[in-house]
N, C-alpha and C positions, 0 to 999 in steps of 0.2 A: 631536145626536151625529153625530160623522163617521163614516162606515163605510169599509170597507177594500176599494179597488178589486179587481177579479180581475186577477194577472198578464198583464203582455202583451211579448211580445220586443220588443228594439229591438237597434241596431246602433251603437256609438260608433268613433271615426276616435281615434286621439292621437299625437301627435307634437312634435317639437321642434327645436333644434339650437343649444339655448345652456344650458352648464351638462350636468350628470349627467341628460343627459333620460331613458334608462333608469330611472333613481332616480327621477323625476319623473312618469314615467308608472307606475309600479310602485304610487307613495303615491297618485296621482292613484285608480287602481282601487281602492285600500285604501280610501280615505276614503268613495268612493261604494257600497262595501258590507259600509260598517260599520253602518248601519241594517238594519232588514228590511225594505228599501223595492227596493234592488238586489239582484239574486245575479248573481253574475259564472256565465256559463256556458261558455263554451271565448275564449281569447287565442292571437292570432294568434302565430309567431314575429317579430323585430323585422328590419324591413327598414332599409337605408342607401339614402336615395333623394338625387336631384337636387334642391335647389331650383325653387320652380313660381311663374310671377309676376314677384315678384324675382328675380332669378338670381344677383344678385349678391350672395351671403352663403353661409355655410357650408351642407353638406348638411345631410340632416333623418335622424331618425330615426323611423320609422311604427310601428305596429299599430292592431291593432283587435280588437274587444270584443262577445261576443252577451251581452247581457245580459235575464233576468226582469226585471221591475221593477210595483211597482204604482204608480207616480208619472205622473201626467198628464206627455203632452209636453211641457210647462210646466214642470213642477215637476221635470223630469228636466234641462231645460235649463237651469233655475235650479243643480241641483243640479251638475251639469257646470261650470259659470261661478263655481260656490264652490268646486269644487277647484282650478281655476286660478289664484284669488285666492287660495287659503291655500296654494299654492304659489308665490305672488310672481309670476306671470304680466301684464306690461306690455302693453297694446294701442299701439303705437305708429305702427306703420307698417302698412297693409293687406300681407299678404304676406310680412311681415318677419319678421326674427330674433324666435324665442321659447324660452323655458323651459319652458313647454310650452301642448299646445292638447289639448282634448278635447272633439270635435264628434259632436252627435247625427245618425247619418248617415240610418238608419230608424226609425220607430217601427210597428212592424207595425200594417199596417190602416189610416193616417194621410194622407193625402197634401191638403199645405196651402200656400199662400204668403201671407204676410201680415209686416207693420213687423220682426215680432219671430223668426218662424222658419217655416222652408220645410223642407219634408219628401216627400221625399227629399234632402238636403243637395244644394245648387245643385252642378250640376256635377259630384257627384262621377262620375259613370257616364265621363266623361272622364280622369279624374283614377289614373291608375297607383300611385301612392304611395299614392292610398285602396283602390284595388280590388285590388291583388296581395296586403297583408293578409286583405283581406277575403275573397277567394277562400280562405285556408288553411282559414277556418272556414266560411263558408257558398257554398261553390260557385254554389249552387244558387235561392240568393234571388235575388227579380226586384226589377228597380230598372226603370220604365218599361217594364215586361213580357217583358223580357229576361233572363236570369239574369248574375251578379256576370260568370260564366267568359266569358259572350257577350262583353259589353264590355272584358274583361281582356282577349281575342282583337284588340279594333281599338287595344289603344294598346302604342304602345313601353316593354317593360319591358328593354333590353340594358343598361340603368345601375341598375337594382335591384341592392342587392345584400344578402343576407342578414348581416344583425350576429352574430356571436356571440354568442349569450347562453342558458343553461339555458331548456328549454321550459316552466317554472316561473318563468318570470325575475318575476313580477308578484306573488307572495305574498311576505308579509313570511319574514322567516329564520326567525322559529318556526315557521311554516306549511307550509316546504320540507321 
């Protein structure tokens, strides 16, 4: 008999910049707590950021996600990688245009590297488009013993720019 993990926080990235990524991150949080495995617990508002990597392709669209969950790092990552799929998400170009992306960025208490997955998400303590999100909702978490706001502090956010959209933009229309 399986038994039922105890809750533990984690932190998801998502983003895009092909198609209604809006809409796509919206279904994307929908699908992952439609189980009692996730509870979504506060979403970021959605930022319009720069392309990183690639440069050369349209802007992105970010937030980010505190989520309960009792799903092993694993099976949260799995679970992440099947909303991508059943939102038609293409791996084609490291960096490139997507539909959308939804990355595990912490998993509270975790810190791992190995083939399959690294926790705290490589990089992101660099990465502006993940931490200007993330700063809305957790200031205050430590990423390499720092808190989110530390490292929001060393990177250029003057090309952030906040999207329009209802600070509910992620529940479906019944749910508004």
């Amino acid at each position: 008999m399986m038994t039922k993990s105890s809750p533990h926080l984690a932190w998801l990235g998502l983003g895009g910049n092909i198609g209604d990524v809006q809409a796509n991150m919206a279904v994307a949080l929908q699908l992952l707590s439609a189980g009692e495995a996730v509870e979504i617990l506060a979403v970021s508002p959605i930022y319009k950021t720069p392309p990183w990597g690639n440069v050369d392709q349209d802007w992105f669209l970010n937030a980010a996600a505190k989520i309960s969950t009792t799903l092993s790092p694993e099976l949260l990552l799995d679970a992440c990688l099947s909303a991508e799929k059943a939102l038609k998400r293409k791996r084609i170009v490291r960096w490139g245009p997507r539909s959308i992306d939804v990355d595990l960025l912490i998993y509270e208490g975790v810190e791992r590297a190995d083939d399959r997955l690294t926790l705290p998400h490589p990089r992101m303590h660099e990465r502006a488009f993940v931490l200007k999100p993330l700063a809305d909702i957790s200031p205050e978490l430590l990423i390499y013993r720092k808190s989110v706001s530390d490292w929001l502090g060393k990177c250029d956010i003057s090309e952030i720019k906040l999207h329009p959209a209802e600070s509910n933009w992620y529940l479906s229309r019944n749910e508004r």
